[in-house]
N, C-alpha and C positions, 0 to 999 in steps of 0.2 A: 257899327262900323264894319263889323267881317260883314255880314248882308250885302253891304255895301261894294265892299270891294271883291266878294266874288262878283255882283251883278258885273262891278268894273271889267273883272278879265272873262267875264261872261259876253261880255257889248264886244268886246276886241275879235274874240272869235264866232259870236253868235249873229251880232250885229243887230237888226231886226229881227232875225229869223229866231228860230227855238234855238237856245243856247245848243252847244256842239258838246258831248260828253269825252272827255278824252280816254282812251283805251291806257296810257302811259301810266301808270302810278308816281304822278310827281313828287309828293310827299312822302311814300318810300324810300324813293331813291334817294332825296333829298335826306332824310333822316338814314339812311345807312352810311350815307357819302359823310356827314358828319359824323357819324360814330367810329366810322376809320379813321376821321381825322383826329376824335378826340383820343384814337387808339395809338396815334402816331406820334401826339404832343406827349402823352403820356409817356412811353416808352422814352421818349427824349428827354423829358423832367426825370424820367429815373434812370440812366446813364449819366445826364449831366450832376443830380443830385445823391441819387441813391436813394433816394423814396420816390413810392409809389402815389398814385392818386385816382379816386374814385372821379369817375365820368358819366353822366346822363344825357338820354336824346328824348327830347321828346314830339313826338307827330303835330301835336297841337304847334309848338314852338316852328317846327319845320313848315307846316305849313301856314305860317302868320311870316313867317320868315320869306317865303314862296312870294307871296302876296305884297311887298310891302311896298311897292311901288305904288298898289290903291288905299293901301292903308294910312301911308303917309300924306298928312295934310299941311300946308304951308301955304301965305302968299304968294297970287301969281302963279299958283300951280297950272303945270299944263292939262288940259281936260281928255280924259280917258280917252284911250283909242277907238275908234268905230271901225268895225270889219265889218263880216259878213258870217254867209252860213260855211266856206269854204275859203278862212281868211289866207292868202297866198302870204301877205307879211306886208309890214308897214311903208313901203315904199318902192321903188324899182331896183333899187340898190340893196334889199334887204327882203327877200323871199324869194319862194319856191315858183320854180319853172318847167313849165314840160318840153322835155327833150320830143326827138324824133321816135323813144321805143324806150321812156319812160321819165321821171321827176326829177328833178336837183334841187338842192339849197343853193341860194347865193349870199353873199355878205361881202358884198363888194365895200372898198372905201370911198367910192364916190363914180356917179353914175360916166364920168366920163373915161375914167379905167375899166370899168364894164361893157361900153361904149366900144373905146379901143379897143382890148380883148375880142372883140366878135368885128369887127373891122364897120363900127353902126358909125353914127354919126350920137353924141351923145341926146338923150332927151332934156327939155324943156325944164328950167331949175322951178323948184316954188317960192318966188320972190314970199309968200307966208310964212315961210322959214328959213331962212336962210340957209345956206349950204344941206340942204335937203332935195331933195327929188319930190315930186308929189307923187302919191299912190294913184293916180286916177289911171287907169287902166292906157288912156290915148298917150300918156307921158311915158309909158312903157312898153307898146305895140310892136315900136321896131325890135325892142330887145329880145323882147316875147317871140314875135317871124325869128328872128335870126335864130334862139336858142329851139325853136320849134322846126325848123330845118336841120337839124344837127344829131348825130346819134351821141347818146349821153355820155358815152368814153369818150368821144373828142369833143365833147361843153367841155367838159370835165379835163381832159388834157388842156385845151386852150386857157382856159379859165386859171388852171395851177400856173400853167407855162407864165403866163401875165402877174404872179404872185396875187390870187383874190380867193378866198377862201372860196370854197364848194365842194358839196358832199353831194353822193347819191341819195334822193331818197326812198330807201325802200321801205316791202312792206315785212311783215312779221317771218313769211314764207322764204322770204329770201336769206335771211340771217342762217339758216339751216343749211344752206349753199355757200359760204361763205369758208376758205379755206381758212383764213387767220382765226374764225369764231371756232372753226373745227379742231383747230392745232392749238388752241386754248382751254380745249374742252368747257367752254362755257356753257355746252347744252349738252343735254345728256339725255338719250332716249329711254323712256319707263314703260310700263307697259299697265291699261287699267283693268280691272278688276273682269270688263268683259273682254279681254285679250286684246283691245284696239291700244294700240303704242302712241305717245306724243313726245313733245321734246319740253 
């Protein structure tokens, strides 16, 4: 079954193609994000109680945990997603777009408020799903022109202005530019053994 279900979120982003390796460490982050939190109930069972309590993460658990949308098996399940080698995301309403001078996320609630927001005309529903959009690329063109005319601070202003979720997305380079990641000091410059510095 794990075989399985990596193949599963292997097919969503690889599709046909050679599966895609992702650079993120899901599982890390996943298993620290829970260990704050078991650091957080903790701390609260010992204020509300007065005793303390031992806590464990484990990577395996986090990443079974990560997975479990392919792990889980039931009736009537819906069948795994198919992407590609460069999957934009599952619908027109729900992935990455290229601005005029670089990427965004969208997470729109429904393709005709994204539609509105860029002043389109909404795309084509997928009567195979109901209240879904289809991913086929022709059901998304207009949005795609519109948000591909636009520099990505005004997708990105129009887009909030409309209440729809979107972020920029950048790449590793740019977080280093970033005043709020700087006056958080979340990166810190080191320096390696042959004098070359990184963050």
């Amino acid at each position: 079954p794990v075989l399985q279900a990596l193949s599963g979120m292997m097919t969503a982003q690889g599709g046909d193609s050679d599966p895609a390796f992702y650079t993120i460490p899901v599982n890390d982050v996943a298993a620290a994000v829970t260990s704050v939190l078991a650091i957080c109930l903790g701390l609260y069972h010992r204020n509300r109680s007065g005793e303390g309590q031992r806590t464990a993460t484990s990577l395996v658990a986090c990443s079974l945990t990560m997975q479990a949308g392919e792990l889980v098996r039931f009736e009537g399940r819906p069948p795994a997603q198919r992407g590609g080698r460069d999957f934009a995301g599952p619908s027109a309403v729900d992935r990455f777009y290229r601005a005029a001078d670089g990427w965004l996320r969208v997470q729109a609630p429904s393709s005709a408020d994204l539609a509105s927001a860029l002043g389109q005309a909404a795309p084509r529903a997928d009567n195979s799903a109901p209240g879904r959009v289809s991913s086929r690329l022709g059901d998304s063109a207009e949005l795609a022109d519109a948000l591909a005319a636009m520099p990505l601070a005004h997708a990105l202003a129009r887009l909030h202005d409309a209440g729809i979720p979107a972020a920029p997305a950048r790449q590793p380079a740019d977080l280093a530019c970033d005043p709020a990641i700087a006056a958080a000091e979340l990166l810190v410059e080191q320096v390696r053994t042959d004098g070359q510095p990184y963050l």
